[in-house]
Steps between C-alpha positions, in 0.01 A plus 500: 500500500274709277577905486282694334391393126812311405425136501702268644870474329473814351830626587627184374310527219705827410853372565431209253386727204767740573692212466381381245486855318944502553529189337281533196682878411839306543367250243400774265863642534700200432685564209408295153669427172870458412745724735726793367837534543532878543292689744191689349579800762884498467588334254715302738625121453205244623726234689430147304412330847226765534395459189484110553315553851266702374295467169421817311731711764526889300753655794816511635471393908572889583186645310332225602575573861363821455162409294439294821577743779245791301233184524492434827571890631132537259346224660261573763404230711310478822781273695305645871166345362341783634307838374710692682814431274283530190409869592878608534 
């Protein structure tokens, strides 16, 4: 069913570059390089089974924790799918 001049899918067509937006900014952040063993915001000890997991890791799990909860408290994203919740 058509509704005004969206074609057909269009509201699918948004989810899936949304999507697709999420997973290519998660790429970019990946870390790269060798790991450190100290914490660039601390200074704290990198645990070695981080440091394994995760090539090019630069913080501890506690600064990382909060590097990750000021990214998504600064991302704004349109979960209604609606204009209504962009306007707020």
């Amino acid at each position: 069913m058509a509704g005004g001049f969206a074609k057909d899918g269009a509201v699918q067509d948004q989810i899936d570059a949304s999507t697709q937006d999420a997973i290519d900014r998660a790429k970019r952040n990946l870390p790269k390089g060798s790991s450190r063993t100290k914490c660039e915001e601390c200074g704290g000890k990198i645990p070695v089974a981080r440091q394994k997991a995760l090539k090019g890791v630069r913080l501890c799990v506690s600064c990382q924790e909060e590097v990750d909860r000021e990214e998504i408290t600064s991302l704004t994203i349109n979960r209604r799918a609606n204009k209504d919740s962009q306007l707020r």
